[in-house]
C-alpha positions in Angstrom: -2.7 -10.3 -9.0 -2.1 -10.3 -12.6 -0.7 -7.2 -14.4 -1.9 -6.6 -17.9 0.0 -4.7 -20.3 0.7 -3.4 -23.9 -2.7 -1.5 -24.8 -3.8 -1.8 -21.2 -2.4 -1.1 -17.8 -3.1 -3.9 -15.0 -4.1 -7.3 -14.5 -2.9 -10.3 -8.8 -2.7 6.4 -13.2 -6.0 16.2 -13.5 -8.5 17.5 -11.6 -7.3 19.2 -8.4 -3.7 20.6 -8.7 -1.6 21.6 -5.4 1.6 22.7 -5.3 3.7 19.4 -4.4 5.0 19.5 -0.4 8.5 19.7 0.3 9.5 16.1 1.7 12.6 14.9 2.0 14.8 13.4 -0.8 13.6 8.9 0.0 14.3 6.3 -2.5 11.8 3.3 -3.6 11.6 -0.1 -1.9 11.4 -1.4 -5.1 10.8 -0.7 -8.5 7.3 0.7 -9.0 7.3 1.8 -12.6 5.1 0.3 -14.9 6.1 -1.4 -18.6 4.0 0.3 -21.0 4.6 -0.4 -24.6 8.8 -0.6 -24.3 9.3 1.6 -21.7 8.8 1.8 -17.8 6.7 4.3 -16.7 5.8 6.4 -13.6 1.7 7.3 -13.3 -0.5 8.4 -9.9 -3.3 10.9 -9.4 -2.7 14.2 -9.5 -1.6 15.3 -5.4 -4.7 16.1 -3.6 -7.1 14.4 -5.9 -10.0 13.0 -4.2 -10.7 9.6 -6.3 -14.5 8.3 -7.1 -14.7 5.0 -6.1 -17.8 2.7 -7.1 -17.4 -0.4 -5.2 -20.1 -3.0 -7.5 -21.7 -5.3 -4.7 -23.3 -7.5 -6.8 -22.2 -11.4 -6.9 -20.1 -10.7 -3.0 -19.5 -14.0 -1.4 -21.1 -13.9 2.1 -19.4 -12.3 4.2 -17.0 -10.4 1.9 -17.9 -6.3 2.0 -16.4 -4.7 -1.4 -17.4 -0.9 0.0 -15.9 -1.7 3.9 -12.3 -3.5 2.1 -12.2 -0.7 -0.6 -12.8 1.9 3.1 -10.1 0.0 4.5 -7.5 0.0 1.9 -7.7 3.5 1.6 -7.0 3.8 5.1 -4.0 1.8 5.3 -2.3 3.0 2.5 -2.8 6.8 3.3 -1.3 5.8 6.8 1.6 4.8 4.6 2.2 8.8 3.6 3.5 11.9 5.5 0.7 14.2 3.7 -2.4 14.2 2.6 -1.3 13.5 -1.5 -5.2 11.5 -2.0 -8.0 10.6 -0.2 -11.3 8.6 -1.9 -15.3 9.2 -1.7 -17.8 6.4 -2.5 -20.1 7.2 -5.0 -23.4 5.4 -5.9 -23.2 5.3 -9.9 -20.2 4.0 -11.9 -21.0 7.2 -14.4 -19.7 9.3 -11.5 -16.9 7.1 -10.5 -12.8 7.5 -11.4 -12.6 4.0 -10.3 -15.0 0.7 -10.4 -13.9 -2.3 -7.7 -16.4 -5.5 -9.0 -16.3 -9.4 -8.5 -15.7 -11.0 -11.5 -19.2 -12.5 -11.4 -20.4 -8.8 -12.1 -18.9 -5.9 -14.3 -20.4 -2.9 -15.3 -17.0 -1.4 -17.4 -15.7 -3.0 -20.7 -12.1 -3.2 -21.3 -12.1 -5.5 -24.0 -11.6 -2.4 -26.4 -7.8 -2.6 -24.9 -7.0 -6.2 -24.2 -9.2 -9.6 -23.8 -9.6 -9.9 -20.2 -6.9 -12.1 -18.1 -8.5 -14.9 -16.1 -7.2 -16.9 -13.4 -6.0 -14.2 -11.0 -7.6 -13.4 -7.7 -7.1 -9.5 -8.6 -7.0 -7.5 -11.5 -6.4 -3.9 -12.1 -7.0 -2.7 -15.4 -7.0 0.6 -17.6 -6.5 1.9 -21.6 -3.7 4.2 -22.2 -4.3 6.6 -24.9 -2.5 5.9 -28.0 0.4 8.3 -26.9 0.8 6.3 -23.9 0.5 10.4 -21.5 -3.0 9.1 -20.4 -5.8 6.9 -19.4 -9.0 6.7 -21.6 -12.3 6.2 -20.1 -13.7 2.7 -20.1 -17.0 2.4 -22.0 -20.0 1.6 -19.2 -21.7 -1.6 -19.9 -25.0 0.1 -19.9 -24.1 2.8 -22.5 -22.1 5.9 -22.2 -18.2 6.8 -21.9 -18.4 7.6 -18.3 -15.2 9.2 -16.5 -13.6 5.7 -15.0 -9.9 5.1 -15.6 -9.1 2.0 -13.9 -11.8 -1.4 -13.7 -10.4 -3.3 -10.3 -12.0 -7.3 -10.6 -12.2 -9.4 -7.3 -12.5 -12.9 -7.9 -15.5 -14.6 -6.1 -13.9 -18.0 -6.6 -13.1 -19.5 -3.1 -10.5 -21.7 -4.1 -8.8 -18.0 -5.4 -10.1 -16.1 -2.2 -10.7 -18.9 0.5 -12.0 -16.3 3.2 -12.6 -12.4 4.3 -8.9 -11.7 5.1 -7.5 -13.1 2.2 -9.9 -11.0 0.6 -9.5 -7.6 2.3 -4.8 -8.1 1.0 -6.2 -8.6 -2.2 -8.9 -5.2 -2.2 -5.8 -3.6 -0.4 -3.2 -4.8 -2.9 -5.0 -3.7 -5.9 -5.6 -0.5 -4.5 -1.9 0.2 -4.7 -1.9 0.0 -7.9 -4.8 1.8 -8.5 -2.8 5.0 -6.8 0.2 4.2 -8.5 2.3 1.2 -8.4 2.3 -0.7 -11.3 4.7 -3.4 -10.9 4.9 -6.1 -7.9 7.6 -6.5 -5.3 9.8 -9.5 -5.1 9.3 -9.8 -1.6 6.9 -12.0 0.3 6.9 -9.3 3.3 5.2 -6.8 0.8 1.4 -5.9 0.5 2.1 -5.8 -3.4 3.8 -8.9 -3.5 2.2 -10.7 -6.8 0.1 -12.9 -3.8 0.1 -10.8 -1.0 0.6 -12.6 2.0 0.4 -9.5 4.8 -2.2 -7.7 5.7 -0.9 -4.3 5.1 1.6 -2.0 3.3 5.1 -2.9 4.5 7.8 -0.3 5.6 8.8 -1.0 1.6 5.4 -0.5 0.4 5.1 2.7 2.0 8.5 3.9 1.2 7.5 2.8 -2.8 4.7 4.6 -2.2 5.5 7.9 -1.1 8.5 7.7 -3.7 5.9 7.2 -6.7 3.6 10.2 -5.3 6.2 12.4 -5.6 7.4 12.1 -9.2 6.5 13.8 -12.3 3.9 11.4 -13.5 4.2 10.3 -17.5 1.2 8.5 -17.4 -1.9 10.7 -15.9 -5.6 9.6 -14.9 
């Protein structure tokens, strides 16, 4: 997993508002705060935010199910939380989607208004900043129209990148964690958000990362 910075977000962050839970004081595993034009900065959906997820099918190496991984993901990392701070619904159009997961074979999002595209990455998370750096532009739709989608996830369908379905499913899984707010990788190999994630879930770090990020004022909004 790449992350991609400068005028865009990631490359292997209001429309419900709730009043934040009490939870107890719980420090990150690592540091999760993304570098955004000179300074590091904390972003996430706002608490109780149900995201829009289009998962893009087209180009899938056999065997490798974008909407099931994306399902899964989801799963595991709100297993990681003591509340309920997001959940996600599929939809069927990218127009109605927050967030677009695709094989690089396939987009239907430009983001080369922020930054030529990375290559070489199994995963890629990307997003545009607005120029004050508070909060993610839409991407433009390929097929015409501004949409509502803040961050374009790309899945490689190389398999010398992704050799097989579970390698597959830690990198869906890992990308996800940065679509819900980590923006920087872990140092350690025993982490989901490693920079190649070699576990199949979020570790007792990840989840700790996670549930510290959630829980901060954001400076970077969706």
């Amino acid at each position: 997993m790449d992350v991609r910075r400068g005028a865009l977000l990631l490359a292997a962050a209001a429309v419900v508002a709730c009043d934040a839970p009490t939870v107890p004081s719980e420090s990150p595993g690592y540091d999760p705060r993304l570098p955004l034009a000179g300074a590091d900065v904390i972003y996430h959906w706002p608490l109780g935010h149900t995201i829009a997820v289009y998962a893009h099918s087209a180009g899938a190496p056999a065997g490798f199910d974008l909407p099931a991984a994306v399902r899964r993901a989801n799963d595991l990392w709100r297993n990681a939380l003591r509340y309920r701070e997001f959940d996600i619904r599929l939809v069927t159009t990218p127009a109605d989607a927050d967030v677009v997961f695709h094989f690089d074979t396939d987009s239907v999002v430009s983001v080369t208004s922020c930054a030529p595209p990375p290559t070489g990455a199994a995963g890629i998370t990307s997003a545009c900043p607005n120029t004050a750096g508070t909060a993610l532009d839409p991407i433009p739709l390929i097929g015409g129209g501004t949409g509502r989608v803040k961050f374009d996830v790309q899945i490689s369908a190389s398999p010398t990148r992704i050799p097989n379905a579970t390698v597959f499913q830690r990198i869906v899984a890992h990308e996800f964690g940065h679509v819900i707010g980590i923006g920087r990788h872990s140092g350690d190999n025993a982490d989901l958000m490693f920079g190649a994630p070699m576990v199949d879930a979020p570790s007792a770090a990840d989840a700790q990362t996670i549930r510290y990020v959630l829980h901060q004022p954001a400076e970077l909004r969706p």
